[in-house]
N, C-alpha and C positions, 0 to 999 in steps of 0.2 A: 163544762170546765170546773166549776166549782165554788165551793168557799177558797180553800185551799190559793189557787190562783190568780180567785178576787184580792188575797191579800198579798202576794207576790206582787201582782200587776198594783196596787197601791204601794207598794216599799220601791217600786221601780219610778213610779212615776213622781214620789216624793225625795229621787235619790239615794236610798236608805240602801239599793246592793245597787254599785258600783258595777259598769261591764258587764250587766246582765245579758246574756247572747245565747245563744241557741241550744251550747251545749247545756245550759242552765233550764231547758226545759224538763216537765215533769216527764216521769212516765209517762206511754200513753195508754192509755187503759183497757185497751184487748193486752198490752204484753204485761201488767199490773196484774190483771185478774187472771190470764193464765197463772202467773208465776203464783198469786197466793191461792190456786185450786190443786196446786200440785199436793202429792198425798204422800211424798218421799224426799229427803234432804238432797239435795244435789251432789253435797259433798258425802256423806257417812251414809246417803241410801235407808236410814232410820224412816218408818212412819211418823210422820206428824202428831199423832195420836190425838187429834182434838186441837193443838196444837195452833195458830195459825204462825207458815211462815214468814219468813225476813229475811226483804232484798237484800243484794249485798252486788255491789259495783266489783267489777274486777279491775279494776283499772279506775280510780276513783274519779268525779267528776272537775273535782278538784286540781287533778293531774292531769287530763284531759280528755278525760274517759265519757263517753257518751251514754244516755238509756238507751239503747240498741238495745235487744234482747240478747244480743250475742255476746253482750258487755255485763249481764246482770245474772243472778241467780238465785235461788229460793233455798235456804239454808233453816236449819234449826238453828235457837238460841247459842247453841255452844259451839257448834260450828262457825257460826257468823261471831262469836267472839273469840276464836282461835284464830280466825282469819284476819279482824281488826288488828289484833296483838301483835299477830308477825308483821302487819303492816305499821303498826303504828300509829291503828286511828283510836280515837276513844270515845265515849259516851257523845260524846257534844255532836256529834255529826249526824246523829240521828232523829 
């Protein structure tokens, strides 16, 4: 599981995120590592070129979007910031 986790699981159990529940889980890490071994944008089909990419929720967790694979996808940087934009998310969320 992780660093990552271990400090999640200490902000939960010091109350620090509120309602932390299920759909508040991480990736799990076969659908993690597929998505960052992909070698093409999901949206624009561009090579990565060296690149590594960046998940992007469709349906944000926020709003009640799950890590499902079928909820997430593997975007280059400007794709995944055309996609914030229209939605309305910004830097903080990442």
């Amino acid at each position: 599981m992780g660093v990552i986790h271990n400090i999640f699981r200490e902000m939960k159990k010091n109350r620090v995120i509120e309602n932390y529940e299920a759909k508040h889980r991480f990736i799990e890490p076969e659908i993690y590592k597929d998505l960052k071994s992909r070698k093409k944008c999901m949206k624009c089909k561009k090579k990565f070129s060296g690149r590594i990419p960046q998940v992007h929720h469709k349906v944000p967790v926020s709003k009640g979007g799950s890590n499902d694979k079928s909820n997430l996808l593997a975007l280059c940087k400007k794709c995944h910031d055309v996609l914030d934009a229209e939605e309305g998310v910004g830097e903080k969320h990442r």
